[in-house]
C-alpha positions in Angstrom: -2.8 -36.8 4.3 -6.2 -35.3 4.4 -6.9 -31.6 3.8 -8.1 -32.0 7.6 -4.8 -33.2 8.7 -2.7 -30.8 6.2 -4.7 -27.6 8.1 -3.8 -29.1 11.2 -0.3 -29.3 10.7 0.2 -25.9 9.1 -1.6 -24.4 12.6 0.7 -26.9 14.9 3.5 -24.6 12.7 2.6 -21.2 12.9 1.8 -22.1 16.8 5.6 -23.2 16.9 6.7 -20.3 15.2 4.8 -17.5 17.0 6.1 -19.3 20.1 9.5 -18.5 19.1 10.6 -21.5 17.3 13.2 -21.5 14.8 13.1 -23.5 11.8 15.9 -25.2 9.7 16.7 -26.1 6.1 15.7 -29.8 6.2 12.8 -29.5 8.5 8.9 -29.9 7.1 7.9 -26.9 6.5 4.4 -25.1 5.0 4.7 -24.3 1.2 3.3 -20.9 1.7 6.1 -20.3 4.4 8.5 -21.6 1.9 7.4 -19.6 -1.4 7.4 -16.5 1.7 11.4 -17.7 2.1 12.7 -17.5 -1.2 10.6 -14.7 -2.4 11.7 -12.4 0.3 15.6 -14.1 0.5 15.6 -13.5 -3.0 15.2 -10.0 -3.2 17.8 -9.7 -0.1 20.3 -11.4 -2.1 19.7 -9.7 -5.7 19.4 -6.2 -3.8 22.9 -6.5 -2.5 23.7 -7.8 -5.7 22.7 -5.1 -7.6 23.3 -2.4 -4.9 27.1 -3.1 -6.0 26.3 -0.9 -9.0 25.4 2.3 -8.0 28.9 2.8 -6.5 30.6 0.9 -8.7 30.5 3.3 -11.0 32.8 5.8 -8.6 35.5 3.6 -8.4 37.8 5.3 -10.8 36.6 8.6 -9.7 37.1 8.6 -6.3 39.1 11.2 -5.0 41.7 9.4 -2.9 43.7 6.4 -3.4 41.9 5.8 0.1 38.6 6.0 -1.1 39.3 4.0 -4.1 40.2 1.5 -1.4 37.2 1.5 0.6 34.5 1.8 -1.7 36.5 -1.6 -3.5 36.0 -3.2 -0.4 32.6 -2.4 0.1 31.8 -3.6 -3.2 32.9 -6.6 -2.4 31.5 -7.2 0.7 28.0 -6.3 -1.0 28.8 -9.1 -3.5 29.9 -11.4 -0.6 26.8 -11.2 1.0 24.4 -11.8 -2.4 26.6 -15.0 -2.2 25.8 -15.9 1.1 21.9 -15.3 0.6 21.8 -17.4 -2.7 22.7 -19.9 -1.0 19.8 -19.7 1.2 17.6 -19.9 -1.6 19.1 -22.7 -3.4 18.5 -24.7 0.0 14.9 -23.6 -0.1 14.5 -25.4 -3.3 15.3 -22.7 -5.8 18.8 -23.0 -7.6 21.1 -19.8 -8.2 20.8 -19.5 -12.0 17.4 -19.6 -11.8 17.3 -16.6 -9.6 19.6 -14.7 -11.9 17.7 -15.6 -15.0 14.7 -14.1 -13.6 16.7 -11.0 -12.0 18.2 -10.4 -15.9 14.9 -11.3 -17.6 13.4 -8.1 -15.6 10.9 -10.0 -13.7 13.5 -10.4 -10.4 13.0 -8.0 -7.9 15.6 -5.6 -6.0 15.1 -2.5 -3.6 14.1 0.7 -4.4 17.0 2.5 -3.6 19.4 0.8 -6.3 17.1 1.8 -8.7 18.0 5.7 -9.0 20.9 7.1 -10.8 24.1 8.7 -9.2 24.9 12.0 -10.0 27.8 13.1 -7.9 31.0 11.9 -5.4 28.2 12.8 -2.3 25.8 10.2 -3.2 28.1 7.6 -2.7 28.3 9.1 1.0 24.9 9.2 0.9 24.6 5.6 0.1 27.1 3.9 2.6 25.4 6.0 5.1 21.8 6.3 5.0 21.1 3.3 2.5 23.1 1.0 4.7 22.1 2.7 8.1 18.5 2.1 6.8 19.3 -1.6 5.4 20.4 -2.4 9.1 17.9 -1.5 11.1 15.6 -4.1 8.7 18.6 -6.5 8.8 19.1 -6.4 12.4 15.3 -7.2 12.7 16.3 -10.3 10.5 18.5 -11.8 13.2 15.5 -13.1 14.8 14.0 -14.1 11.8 12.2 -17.8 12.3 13.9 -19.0 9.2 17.4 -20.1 11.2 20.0 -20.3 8.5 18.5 -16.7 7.6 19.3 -15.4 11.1 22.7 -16.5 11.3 23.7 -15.5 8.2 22.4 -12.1 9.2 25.1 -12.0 12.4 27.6 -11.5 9.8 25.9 -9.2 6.9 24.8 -6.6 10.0 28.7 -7.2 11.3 30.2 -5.9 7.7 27.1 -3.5 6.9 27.8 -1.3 10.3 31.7 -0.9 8.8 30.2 0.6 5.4 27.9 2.6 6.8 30.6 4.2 9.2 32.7 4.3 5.9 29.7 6.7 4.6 29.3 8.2 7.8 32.8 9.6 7.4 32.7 10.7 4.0 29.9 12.8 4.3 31.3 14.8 7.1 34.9 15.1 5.4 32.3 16.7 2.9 30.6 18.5 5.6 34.1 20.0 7.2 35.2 21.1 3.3 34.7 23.8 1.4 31.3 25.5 0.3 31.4 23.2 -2.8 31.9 20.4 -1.1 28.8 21.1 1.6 26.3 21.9 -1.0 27.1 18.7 -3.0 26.7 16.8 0.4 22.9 19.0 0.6 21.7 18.4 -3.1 22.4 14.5 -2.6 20.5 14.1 0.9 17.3 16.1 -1.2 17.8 13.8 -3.9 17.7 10.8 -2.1 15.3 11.6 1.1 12.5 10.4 -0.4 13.9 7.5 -1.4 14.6 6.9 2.3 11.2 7.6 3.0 10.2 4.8 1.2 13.1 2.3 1.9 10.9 0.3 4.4 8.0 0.0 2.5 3.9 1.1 3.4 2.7 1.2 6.3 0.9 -1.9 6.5 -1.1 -3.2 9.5 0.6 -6.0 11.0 -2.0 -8.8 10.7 -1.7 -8.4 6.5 1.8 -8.7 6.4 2.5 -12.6 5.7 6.2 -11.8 6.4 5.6 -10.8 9.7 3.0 -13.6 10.5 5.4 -16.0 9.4 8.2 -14.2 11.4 10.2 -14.2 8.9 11.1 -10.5 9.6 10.3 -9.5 13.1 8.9 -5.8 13.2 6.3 -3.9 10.6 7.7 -1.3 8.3 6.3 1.6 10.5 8.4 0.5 13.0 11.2 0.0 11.2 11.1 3.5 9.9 10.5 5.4 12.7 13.8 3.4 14.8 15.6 4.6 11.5 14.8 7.9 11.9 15.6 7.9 15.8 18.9 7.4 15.5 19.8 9.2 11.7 17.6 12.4 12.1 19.5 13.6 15.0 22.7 12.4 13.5 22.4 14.7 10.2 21.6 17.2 12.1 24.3 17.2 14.6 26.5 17.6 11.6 24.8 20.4 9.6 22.9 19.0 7.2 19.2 20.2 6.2 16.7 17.5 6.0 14.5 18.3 3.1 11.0 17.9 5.0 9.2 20.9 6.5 6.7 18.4 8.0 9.3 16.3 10.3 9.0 16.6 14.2 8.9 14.4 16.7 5.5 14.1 18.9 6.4 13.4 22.4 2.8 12.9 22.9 2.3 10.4 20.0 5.9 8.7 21.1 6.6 9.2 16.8 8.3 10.9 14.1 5.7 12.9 12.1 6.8 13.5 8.3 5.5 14.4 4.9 3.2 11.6 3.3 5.8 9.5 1.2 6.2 9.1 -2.7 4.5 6.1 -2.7 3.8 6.1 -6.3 7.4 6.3 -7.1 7.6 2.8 -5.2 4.9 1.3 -7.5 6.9 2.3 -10.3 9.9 1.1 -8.9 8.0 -1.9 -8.1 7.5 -2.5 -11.7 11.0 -2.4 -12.7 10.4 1.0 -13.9 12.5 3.5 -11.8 14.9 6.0 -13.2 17.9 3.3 -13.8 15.8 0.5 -13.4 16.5 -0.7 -17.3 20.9 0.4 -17.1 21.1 -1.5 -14.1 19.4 -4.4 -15.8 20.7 -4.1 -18.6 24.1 -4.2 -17.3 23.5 -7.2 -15.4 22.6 -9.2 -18.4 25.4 -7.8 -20.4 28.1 -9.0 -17.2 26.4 -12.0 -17.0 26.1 -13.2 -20.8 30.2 -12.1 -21.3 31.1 -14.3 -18.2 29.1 -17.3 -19.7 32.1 -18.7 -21.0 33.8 -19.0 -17.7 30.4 -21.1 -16.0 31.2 -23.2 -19.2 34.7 -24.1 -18.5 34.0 -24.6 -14.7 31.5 -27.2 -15.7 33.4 -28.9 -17.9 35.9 -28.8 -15.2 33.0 -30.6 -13.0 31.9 -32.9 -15.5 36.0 -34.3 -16.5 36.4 -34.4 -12.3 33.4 -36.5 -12.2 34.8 -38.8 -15.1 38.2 -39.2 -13.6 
């Protein structure tokens, strides 16, 4: 195929795509649209992977036998779902060990938010409902992604992510309806993690430079995204007591928009980098579960391998 016919192709694709069309696993598709797939798939998958860890660490400390409960379940829905999005990846070409090497080696790439440290029982409130509440809004985007196997698997991961972040929803304002103690730990973690939140969705970048968006792999530009978030959440925190840490934020009726302070964007870049508070413990841990379960990948590939003898 000529370089002619090649650019012809890709242009009869994105045509198909901006159309509406929906693409599966075994169709032809563009290289750049598949590199687009697994890099962005990829950090879906290791994100919920590693977002396990921030509140896995609570387990044992939660209050209740009720919240131990919950928050187990949680957990494992959160790994359930990395599952599910590997799997997308290894049909775009890329197998599943290779995306945990790199994810272990430091050069994988997970969200911002499950890079900070937890310092109290209220962040993991703050988590299920804010984190989540934040993560749906982008994964409900996702349902019309273009990539198809991506969008249904999405009808599920939104279905089990609204659960969790009621889950939070209800933790905080247990919190909320408690003592002082309990209210002011329910504050300090909102402060903490605000601007984390702030960032969650990423720059605002125009929508004709974001390849995700001109592939339709995602279907609306991280403005967008944050401003829906804060639509629904804003009045939400409020309506239950809570102080959002942000002199600047008001809605403009005029502008149709939520005005706030200029994000840490620089604390993104570093994050970015694998450089964020608990970038290298989370890591670190990672690589530490993965190398002490190596004998059990073993054994089920010896397993395989006698199966395949027999």
């Amino acid at each position: 195929m000529t370089q002619e016919q090649e650019d012809a192709r890709v242009a009869e694709f994105r045509a198909y795509l901006a159309a509406g069309g929906k693409v599966e696993a075994t169709d032809w598709m563009p290289d750049g649209y598949r590199q687009s797939l697994i890099r962005f798939i990829e950090m879906h998958a290791n994100s919920e992977l590693m977002g396990a860890l921030p509140e896995r660490d609570w387990i044992m400390r939660a209050p209740t036998i009720h919240r131990k409960l919950a928050l187990t379940a949680k957990i494992q829905d959160e790994v359930g779902h990395a599952e599910l999005l590997y799997r997308l990846v290894e049909d775009l070409g890329k197998p599943r060990s290779a995306c945990l090497d790199d994810l272990i080696a430091g050069k994988g790439k997970f969200h911002n938010t499950f890079h900070y440290t937890t310092k109290s029982w209220a962040d993991v409130g703050i988590i299920a409902w804010l984190v989540d509440a934040a993560a749906i809004v982008s994964q409900h985007a996702l349902r019309d992604s273009s990539y198809a196997p991506y969008a249904r698997t999405m009808q599920k991961i939104c279905w089990e992510e609204s659960f969790h972040m009621m889950h939070g929803r209800d933790m905080v304002i247990t919190m909320m309806n408690g003592t002082d103690g309990q209210r002011a730990m329910a504050q300090e973690a909102l402060e903490r993690w605000w601007p984390a939140l702030m960032v969650f969705h990423g720059p605002n970048t125009p929508a004709e430079k974001d390849k995700d968006l001109q592939w339709r792999i995602k279907a609306k530009t991280n403005e967008d995204l944050r401003q829906e978030f804060l639509n629904v959440q804003v009045p939400r925190l409020r309506e239950v007591g809570l102080v959002i840490p942000d002199p600047e934020l008001r809605y403009d009726a005029g502008q149709g928009r939520w005005l706030y302070s200029e994000p840490r964007w620089d604390d993104l870049r570093a994050i970015a980098r694998n450089q964020g508070p608990a970038s290298a413990e989370r890591i670190g841990f990672r690589r530490l579960s993965y190398e002490e379960s190596q004998w059990v990948r073993d054994a089920m590939q010896r397993q395989q391998a006698a199966a395949s003898i027999a």
